[in-house]
Each structure stands twice: as C-alpha cells, then as structure tokens.
PyMOL commands that place a pseudoatom at each C-alpha (Angstrom):
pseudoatom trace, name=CA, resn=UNK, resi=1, chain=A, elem=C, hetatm=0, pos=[19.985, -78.198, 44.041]
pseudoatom trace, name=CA, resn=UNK, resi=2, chain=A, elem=C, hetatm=0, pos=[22.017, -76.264, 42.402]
pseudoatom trace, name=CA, resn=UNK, resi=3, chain=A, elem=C, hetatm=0, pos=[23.711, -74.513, 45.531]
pseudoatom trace, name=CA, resn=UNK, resi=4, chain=A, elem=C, hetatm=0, pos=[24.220, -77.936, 47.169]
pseudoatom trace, name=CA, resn=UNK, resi=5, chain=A, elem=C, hetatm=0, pos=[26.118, -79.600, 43.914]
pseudoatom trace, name=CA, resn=UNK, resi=6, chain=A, elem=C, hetatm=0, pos=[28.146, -76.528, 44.013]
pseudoatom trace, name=CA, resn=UNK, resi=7, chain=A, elem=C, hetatm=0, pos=[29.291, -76.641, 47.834]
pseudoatom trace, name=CA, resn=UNK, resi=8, chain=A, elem=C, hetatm=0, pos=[29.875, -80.717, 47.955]
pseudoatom trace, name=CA, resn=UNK, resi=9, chain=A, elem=C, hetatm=0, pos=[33.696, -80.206, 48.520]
pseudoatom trace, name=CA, resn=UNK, resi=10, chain=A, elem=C, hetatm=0, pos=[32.997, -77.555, 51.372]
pseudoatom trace, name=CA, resn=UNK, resi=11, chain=A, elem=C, hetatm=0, pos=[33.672, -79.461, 54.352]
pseudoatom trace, name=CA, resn=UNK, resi=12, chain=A, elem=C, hetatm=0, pos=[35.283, -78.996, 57.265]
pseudoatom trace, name=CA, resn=UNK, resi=13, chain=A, elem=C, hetatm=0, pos=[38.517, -81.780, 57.159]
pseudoatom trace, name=CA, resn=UNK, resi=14, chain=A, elem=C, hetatm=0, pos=[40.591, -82.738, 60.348]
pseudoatom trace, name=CA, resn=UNK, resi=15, chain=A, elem=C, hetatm=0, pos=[44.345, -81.693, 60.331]
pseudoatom trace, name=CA, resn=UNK, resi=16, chain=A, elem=C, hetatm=0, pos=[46.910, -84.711, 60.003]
pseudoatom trace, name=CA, resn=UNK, resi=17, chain=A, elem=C, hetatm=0, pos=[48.999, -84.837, 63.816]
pseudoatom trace, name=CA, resn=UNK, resi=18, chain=A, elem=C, hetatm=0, pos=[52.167, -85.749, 64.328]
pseudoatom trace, name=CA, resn=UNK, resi=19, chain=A, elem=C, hetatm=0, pos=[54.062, -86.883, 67.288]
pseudoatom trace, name=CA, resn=UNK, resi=20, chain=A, elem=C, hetatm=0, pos=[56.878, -84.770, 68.133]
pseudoatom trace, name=CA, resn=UNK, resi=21, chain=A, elem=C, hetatm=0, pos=[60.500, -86.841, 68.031]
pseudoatom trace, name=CA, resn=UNK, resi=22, chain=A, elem=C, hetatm=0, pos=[62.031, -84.516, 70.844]
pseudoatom trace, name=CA, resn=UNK, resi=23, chain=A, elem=C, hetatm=0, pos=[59.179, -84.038, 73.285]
pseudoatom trace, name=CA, resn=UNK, resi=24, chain=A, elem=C, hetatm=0, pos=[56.449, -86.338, 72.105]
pseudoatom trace, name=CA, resn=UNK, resi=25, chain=A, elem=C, hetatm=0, pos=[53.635, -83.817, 72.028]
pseudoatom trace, name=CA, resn=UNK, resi=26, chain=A, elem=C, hetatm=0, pos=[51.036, -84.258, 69.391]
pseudoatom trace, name=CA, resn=UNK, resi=27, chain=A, elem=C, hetatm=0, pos=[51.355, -81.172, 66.589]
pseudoatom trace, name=CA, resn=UNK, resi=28, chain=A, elem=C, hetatm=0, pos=[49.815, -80.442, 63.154]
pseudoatom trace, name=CA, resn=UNK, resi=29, chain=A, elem=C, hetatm=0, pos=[52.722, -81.546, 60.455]
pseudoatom trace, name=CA, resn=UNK, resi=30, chain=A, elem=C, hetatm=0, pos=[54.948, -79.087, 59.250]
pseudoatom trace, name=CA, resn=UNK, resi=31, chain=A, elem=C, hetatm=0, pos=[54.956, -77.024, 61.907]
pseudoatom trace, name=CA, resn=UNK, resi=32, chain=A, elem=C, hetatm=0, pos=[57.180, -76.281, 64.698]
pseudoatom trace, name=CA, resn=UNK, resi=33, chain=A, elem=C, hetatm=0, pos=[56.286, -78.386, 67.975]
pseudoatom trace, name=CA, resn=UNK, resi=34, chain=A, elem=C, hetatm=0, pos=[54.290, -76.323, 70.316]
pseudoatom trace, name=CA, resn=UNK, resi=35, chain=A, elem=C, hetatm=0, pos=[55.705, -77.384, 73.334]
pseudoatom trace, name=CA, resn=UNK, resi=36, chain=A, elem=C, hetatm=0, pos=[59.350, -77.388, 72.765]
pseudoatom trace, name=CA, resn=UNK, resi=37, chain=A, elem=C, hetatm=0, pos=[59.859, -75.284, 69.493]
pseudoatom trace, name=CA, resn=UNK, resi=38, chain=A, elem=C, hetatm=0, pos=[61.459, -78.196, 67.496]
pseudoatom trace, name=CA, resn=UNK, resi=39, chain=A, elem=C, hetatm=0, pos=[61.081, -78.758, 64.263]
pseudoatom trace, name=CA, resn=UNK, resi=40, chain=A, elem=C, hetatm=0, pos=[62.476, -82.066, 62.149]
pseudoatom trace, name=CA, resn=UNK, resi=41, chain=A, elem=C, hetatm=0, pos=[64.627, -82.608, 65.148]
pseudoatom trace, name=CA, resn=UNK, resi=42, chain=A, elem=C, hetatm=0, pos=[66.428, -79.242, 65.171]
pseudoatom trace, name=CA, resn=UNK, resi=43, chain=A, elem=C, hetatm=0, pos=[65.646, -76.233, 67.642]
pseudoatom trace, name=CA, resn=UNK, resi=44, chain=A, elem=C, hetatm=0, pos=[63.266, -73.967, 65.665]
pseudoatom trace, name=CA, resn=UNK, resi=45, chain=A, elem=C, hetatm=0, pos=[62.072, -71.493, 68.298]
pseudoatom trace, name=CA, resn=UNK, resi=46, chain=A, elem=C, hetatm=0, pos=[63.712, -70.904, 71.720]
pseudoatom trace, name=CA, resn=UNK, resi=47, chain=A, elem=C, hetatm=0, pos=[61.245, -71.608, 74.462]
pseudoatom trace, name=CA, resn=UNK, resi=48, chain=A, elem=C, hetatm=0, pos=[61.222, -69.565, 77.685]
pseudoatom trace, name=CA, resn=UNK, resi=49, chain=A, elem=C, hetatm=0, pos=[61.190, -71.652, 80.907]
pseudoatom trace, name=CA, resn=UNK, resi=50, chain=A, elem=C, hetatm=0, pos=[57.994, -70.795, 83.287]
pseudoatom trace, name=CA, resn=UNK, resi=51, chain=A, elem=C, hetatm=0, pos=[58.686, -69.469, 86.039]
pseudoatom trace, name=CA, resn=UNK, resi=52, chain=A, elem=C, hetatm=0, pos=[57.841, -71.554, 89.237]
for i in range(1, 52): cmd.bond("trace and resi %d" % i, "trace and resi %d" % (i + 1))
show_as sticks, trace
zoom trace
C-alpha cells in the first residue's frame, strides 16, 4: 500500500504536438521541426536534400 501511494504520480504522460507553421508536420513543442529544421518560423537546422 505503501509502495502504490508512493508511485501515484509515476505515469507515463503523452507529449503536447504542434503543427509546424513552415512545413505543417506534427512535432513535440519547443523543438525544432523534424522535417524542415524550423523553429518559431526561423531556419534552425539546415536540412540536406535526399538524393533521388
């Protein structure tokens, strides 16, 4: 009983998305846009083109 009162909080909780204003991907807030490498609009990290 004890155990269980103690670990009540210990869940697991699902990250908050966003919707990316450049590319429209979905990413976790405040963190640079997977796809594209924007963040808040501006370019964060430079993406490399793939190759075709």
């Amino acid at each position: 009983m004890r155990t269980a009162k103690r670990r009540t909080h210990d869940k697991a909780v699902v990250p908050t998305l966003a919707v990316c204003s450049n590319c429209g991907a979905m990413h976790i807030y405040h963190t640079v846009c997977p796809e594209c490498g924007y963040y808040r609009g501006k370019l964060a990290i430079e993406k490399l083109a793939a190759k075709a």
